[in-house]
C-alpha positions in Angstrom: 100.4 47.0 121.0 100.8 50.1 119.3 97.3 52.4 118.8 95.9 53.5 115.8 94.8 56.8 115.2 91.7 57.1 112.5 91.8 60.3 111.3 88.2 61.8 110.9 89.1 62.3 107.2 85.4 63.8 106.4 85.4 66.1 109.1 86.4 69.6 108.2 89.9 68.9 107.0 91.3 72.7 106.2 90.5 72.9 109.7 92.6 69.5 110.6 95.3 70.9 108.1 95.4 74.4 109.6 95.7 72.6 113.4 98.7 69.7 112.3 100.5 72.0 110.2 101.1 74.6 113.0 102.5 72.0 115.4 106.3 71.1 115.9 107.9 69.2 113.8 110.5 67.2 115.0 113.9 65.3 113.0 113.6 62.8 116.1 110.2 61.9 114.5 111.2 61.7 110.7 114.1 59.1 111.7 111.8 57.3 113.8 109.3 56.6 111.1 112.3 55.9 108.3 113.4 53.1 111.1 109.8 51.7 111.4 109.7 51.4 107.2 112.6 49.6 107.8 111.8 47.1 109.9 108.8 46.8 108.4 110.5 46.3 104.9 112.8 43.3 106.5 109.9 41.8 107.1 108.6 41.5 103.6 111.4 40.1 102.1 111.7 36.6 101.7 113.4 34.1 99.3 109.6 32.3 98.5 107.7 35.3 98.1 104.5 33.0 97.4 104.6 32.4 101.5 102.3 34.3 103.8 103.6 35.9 106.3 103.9 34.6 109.7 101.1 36.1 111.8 103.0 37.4 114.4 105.4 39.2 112.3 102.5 40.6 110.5 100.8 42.1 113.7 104.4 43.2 114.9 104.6 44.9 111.9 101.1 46.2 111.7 102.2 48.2 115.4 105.0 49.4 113.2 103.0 50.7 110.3 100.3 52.2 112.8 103.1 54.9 114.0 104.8 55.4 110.5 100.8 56.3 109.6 100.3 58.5 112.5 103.9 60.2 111.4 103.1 60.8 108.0 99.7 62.9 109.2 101.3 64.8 111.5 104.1 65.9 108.8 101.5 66.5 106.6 101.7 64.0 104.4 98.4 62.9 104.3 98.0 60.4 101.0 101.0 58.5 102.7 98.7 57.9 106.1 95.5 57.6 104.4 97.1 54.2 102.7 99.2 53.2 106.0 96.4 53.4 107.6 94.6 51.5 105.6 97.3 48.7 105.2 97.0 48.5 109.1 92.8 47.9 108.8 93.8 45.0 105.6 96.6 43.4 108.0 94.3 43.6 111.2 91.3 42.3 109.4 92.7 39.6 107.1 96.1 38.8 108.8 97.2 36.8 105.8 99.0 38.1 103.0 101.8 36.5 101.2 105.3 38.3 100.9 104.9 39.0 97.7 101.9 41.5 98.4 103.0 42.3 101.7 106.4 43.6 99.4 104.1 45.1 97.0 101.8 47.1 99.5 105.3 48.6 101.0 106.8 49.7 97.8 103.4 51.3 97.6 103.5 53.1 100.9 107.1 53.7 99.9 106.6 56.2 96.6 104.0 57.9 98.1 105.8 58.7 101.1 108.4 59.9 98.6 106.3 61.8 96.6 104.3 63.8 99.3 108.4 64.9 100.3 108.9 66.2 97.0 106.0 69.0 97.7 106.6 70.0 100.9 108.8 72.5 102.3 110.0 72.2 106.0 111.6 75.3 107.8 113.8 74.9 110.5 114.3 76.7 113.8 117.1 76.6 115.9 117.2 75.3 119.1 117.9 79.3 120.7 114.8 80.4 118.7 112.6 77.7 119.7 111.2 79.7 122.6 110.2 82.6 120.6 108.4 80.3 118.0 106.8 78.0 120.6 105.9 80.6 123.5 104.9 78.0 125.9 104.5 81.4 128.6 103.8 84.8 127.5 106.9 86.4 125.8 106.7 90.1 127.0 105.8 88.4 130.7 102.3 87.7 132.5 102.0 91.2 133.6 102.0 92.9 130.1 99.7 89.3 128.7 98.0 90.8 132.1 97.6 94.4 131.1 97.7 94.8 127.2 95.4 92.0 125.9 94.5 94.0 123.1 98.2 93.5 121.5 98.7 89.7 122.4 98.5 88.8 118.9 101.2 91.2 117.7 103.4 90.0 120.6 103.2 86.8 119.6 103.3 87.5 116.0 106.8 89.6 116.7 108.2 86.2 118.3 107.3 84.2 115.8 108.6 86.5 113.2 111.8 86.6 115.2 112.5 83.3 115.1 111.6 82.3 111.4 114.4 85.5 110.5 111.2 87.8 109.0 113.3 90.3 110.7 111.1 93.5 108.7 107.7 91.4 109.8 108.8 91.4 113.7 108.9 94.9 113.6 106.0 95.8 112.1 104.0 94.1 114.6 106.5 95.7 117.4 105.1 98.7 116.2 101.7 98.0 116.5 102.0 96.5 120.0 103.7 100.0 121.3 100.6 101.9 119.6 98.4 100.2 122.3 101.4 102.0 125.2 101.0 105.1 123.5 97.2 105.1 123.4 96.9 104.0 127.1 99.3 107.1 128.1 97.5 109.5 126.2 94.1 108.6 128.6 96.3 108.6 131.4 97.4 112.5 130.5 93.2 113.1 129.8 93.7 113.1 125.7 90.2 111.7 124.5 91.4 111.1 120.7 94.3 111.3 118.4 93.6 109.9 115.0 97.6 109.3 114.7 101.4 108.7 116.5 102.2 112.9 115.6 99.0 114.1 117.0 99.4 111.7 120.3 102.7 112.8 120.9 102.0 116.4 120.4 98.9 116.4 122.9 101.3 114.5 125.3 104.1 116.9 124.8 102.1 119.6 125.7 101.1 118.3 128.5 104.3 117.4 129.5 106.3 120.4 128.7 103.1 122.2 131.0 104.2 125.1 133.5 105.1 123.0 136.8 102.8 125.0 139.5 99.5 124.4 136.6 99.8 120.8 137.1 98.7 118.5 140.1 100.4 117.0 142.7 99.9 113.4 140.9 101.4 115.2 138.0 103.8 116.8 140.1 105.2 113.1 141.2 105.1 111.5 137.9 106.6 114.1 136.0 110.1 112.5 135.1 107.9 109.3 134.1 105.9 110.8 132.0 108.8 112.9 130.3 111.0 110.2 130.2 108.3 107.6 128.4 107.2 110.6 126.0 111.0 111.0 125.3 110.8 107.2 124.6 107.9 107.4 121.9 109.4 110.1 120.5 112.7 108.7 119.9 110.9 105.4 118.8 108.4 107.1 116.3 111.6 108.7 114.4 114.3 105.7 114.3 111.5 102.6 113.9 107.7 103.2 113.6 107.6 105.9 111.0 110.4 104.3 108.8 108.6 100.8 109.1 105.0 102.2 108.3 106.2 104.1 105.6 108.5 101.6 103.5 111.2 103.4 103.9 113.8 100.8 104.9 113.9 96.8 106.0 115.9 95.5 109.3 118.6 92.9 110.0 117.5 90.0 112.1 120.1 91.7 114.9 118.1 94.8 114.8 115.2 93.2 114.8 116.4 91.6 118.1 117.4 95.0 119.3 114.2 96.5 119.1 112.5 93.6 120.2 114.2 93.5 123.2 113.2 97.4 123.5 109.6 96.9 122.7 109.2 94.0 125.7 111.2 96.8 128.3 109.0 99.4 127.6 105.9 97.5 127.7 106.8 96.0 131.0 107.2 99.3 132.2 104.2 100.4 131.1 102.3 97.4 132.6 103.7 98.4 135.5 101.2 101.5 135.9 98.8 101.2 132.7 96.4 98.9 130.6 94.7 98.4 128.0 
């Protein structure tokens, strides 16, 4: 026998809503419950509608109803489960009702099921975006999740954005994920503060572009790292981060990809000696 799930309707429901609108929505699980109506709707016709339903149809069809009600709250369509749910609690607690009624209380469930489709909107996500949108493991890698906690939000946010085609949105928070890379270079290189992108990079620069035998041996090593990632957030601030801040223009979702792609390099490679 198929469970029912009571909904806790007087609980705190925007949170409920928040939670059940964020989670995956499958076609699988629409077709499934347009099948169960189905069946269920078989079994409310009859040629003497005056005669009560067998009972064992009835609870067979009560098992039915109980997973078209736990479909409709899961797409949102909560009128529709409130009354399936209900139907189930009549059928389990009475477990006589002629065909005429049990016709009646379908036809019921029926238009508000249609209704509640009329004012929704489902967006769809193709199968090769699903990872970015779902992010069942970190999507820059553990290391940088590791590393650059501060910016997990963004990352995720970027991914997301990716794979609903917000191309101009993914950015945006690409940007703000490499702010946290430059800010953890600049204490590397000993700058306490820079209140923006143009007065990090010109601290860094000059630290970079430093006579050789003035700097350390540590410096000394790392010198084509540091030049090389400075170089990076150089090239970076001109082509994406300034235009992006600054309105000037929006991105294609293949650019978008580009410098998403870019972003998740450069962060590994900053993981690789930095954090947060």
């Amino acid at each position: 026998m198929a469970s029912i799930l009571f909904p806790p309707w007087k609980s705190n429901r925007h949170q409920l809503i928040s939670w059940w609108k964020m989670q995956k929505f499958s076609a699988t699980m629409f077709l499934e419950a347009i099948q169960v109506f189905e069946q269920a709707s078989i079994i409310g016709m009859s040629i003497d509608k005056t005669k009560s339903v067998p009972e064992a149809e009835l609870m067979a069809s009560r098992d039915g109803i109980s997973i078209l009600a736990n479909s409709c709250y899961r797409l949102g369509f909560y009128m529709s489960a409130k009354y399936a749910f209900a139907l189930c609690s009549d059928i389990w607690e009475d477990r006589t009702m002629t065909y005429d009624e049990y016709g009646e209380r379908l036809s019921v469930l029926s238009q508000r099921i249609r209704d509640e489709a009329d004012m929704e909107l489902f967006l769809h996500v193709s199968p090769e975006r699903s990872e970015s949108y779902e992010q069942r493991e970190p999507i820059f890698g553990q290391v940088v999740a590791d590393k650059y906690p501060s910016v997990a939000y963004d990352i995720a946010e970027a991914g997301k954005c990716l794979a609903l085609d917000r191309s101009t949105a993914c950015v945006f928070h690409l940007m703000r994920t490499l702010e946290s890379g430059l800010k953890s270079l600049s204490r590397a290189l000993g700058i306490p503060y820079a209140p923006s992108w143009e007065s990090h990079l010109k601290q860094i620069n000059e630290k970079v572009t430093m006579k050789h035998k003035k700097k350390g041996i540590k410096w000394r090593r790392d010198e084509s790292f540091f030049k090389e990632i400075a170089g990076n957030l150089t090239a970076i601030k001109i082509a994406w981060r300034n235009p992006t801040m600054h309105i000037v223009r929006v991105y294609t979702l293949e650019e978008a990809d580009d410098i998403f792609r870019t972003t998740r390099t450069f962060m590994q490679r900053m993981a690789s000696r930095f954090s947060d």
